[in-house]
Structure formats: C-alpha cells, structure tokens
C-alpha positions in Angstrom: 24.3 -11.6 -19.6 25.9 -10.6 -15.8 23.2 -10.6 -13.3 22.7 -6.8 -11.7 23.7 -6.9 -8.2 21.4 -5.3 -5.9 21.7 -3.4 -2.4 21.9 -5.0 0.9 20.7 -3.3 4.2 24.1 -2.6 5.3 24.8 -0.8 2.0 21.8 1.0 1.9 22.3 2.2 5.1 25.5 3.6 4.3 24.7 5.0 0.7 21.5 7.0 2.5 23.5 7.9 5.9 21.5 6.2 8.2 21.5 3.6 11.0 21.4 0.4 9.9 18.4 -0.3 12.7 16.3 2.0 10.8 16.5 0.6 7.5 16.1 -2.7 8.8 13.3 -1.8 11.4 11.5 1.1 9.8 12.3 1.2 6.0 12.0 -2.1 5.2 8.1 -2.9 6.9 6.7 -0.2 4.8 4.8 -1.4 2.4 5.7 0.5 -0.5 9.2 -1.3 -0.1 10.5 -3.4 -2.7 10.5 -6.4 -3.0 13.5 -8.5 -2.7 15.4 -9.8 -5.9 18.0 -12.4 -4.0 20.3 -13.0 -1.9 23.9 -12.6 -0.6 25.0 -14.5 2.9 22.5 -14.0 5.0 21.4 -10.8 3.8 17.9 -10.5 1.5 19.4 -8.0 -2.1 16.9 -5.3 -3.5 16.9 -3.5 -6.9 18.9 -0.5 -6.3 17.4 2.0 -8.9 14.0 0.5 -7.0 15.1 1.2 -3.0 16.5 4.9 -4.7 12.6 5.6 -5.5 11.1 4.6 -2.6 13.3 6.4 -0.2 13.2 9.7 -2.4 9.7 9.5 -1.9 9.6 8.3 1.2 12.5 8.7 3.6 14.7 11.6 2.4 13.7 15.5 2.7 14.3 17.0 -0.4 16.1 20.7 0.2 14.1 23.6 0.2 14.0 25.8 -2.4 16.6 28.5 -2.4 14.5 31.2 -3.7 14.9 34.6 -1.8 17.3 36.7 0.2 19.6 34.9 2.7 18.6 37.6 4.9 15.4 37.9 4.4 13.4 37.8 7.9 10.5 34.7 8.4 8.4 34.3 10.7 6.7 31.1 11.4 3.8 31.1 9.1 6.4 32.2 6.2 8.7 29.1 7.3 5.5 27.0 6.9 5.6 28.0 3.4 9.4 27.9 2.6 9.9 24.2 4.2 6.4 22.2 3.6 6.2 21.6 7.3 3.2 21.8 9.5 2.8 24.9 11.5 2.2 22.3 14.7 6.0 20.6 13.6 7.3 23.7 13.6 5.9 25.0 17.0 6.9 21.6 18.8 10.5 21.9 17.2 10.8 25.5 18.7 9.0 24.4 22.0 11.3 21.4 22.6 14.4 23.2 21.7 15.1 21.9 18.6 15.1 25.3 16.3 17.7 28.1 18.0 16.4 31.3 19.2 15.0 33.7 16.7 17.2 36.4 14.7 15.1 39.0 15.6 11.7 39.1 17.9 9.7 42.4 17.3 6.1 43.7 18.8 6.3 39.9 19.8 6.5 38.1 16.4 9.4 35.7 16.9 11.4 35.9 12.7 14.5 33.7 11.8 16.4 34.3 8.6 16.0 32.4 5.4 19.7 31.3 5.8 18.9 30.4 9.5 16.3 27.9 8.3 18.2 26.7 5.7 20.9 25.5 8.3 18.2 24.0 10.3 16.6 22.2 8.0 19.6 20.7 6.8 20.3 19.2 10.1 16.7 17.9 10.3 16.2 14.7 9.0 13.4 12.8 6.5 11.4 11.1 8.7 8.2 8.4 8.5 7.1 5.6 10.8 6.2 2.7 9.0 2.2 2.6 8.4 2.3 -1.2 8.7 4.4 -4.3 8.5 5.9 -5.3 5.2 8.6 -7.5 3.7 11.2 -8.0 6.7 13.9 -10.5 6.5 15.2 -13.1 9.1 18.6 -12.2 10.3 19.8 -15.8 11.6 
C-alpha cells in the first residue's frame, strides 16, 4: 500500500493562488485547520482532500449566483442580496475606493449593473483573520 502524499504550504499556496505568508500566517492558526499527517524537509504535509474543505469553507468566496439580467440595475441593498455581503462591507468598499463609480445614479440612489458586480466581486478576495492560534509549524 503507497502512502498518500499530502500538501505542503508552498503547494497550497500555489494550488489556492495565494501568498505563501498567508497560509502560513493566517490559514494555518485557525483552528479548524487540519491537522498535520507528516513530513517532507522541513515542511509539516496535510491531507489534501482535508485542507480543500477547510478553505472552501473558510478561505475562498464562492461565486455569486448568476441568476438575472447582466444589465439589470442594483442598487446597494439589492447587491447585499446578490453577494452575501454586509451592507456596512459594501459601503466601506465604495467609501474607500474599492467598488468603481456607479452605472447609473438617479433621484440620488447610486445602481451598478449585475455584470458590474460580478466583475467586482471576482477581483475581491475570500477573506478571514484567524479567530485564534492553532497548529503552526517551526520553519528552522
């Protein structure tokens, strides 16, 4: 029976496209992490299928559903709805630059198109600071 070889940090931070800092400095102290099943050099190995769960759950944001007209005109509480996130996320995003200007502003109301906020949110990343410190591993 061959042994199933499991993911490093390195790898895992390629496979998920992200810096290798945050799965080492953020991922990995969650506590919901996995725990480790070995080693290889001087790097601690995890269950792949395992890691995939947890930063599904976790880590990545899933896409939103595609229901509705490209062109179909939201404004922020309907975003709110189409995405999953907070009305106060959403206002600090647009406040701090990170969402462009709206499509269309009328009577005041500020409305981006549902294709607008797909881009956007496909820019935006999954994000979650770690609640508390978990399995880390010494990098000597």
């Amino acid at each position: 029976m061959v042994a199933k070889q499991g993911l490093i940090a390195p790898e895992i931070a390629e496979r998920y496209g992200r810096a290798l800092a945050t799965v080492t400095g953020t991922w990995r102290k969650h506590p919901d992490w996995p725990a480790p099943i070995g080693r290889r050099g001087r790097w601690v190995e995890y269950d792949a299928d395992a890691v995939d769960q947890v930063v599904r759950r976790l880590f990545v944001r899933p896409e939103p559903p595609r229901q509705g007209d490209p062109n179909d005109l939201l404004a922020i509480n309907d975003i709110v709805e189409y995405t999953g996130l907070a009305r106060g996320t959403i206002d600090a995003d647009i406040s701090r630059g990170r969402w462009r200007d709206p499509d269309e502003t009328e009577h005041g109301v500020k409305r981006w198109r549902r294709a607008t906020v797909d881009e956007i949110m496909s820019g935006r990343r999954g994000y979650r600071r770690a609640v508390a410190a978990g399995h880390g591993e010494p990098q000597a």
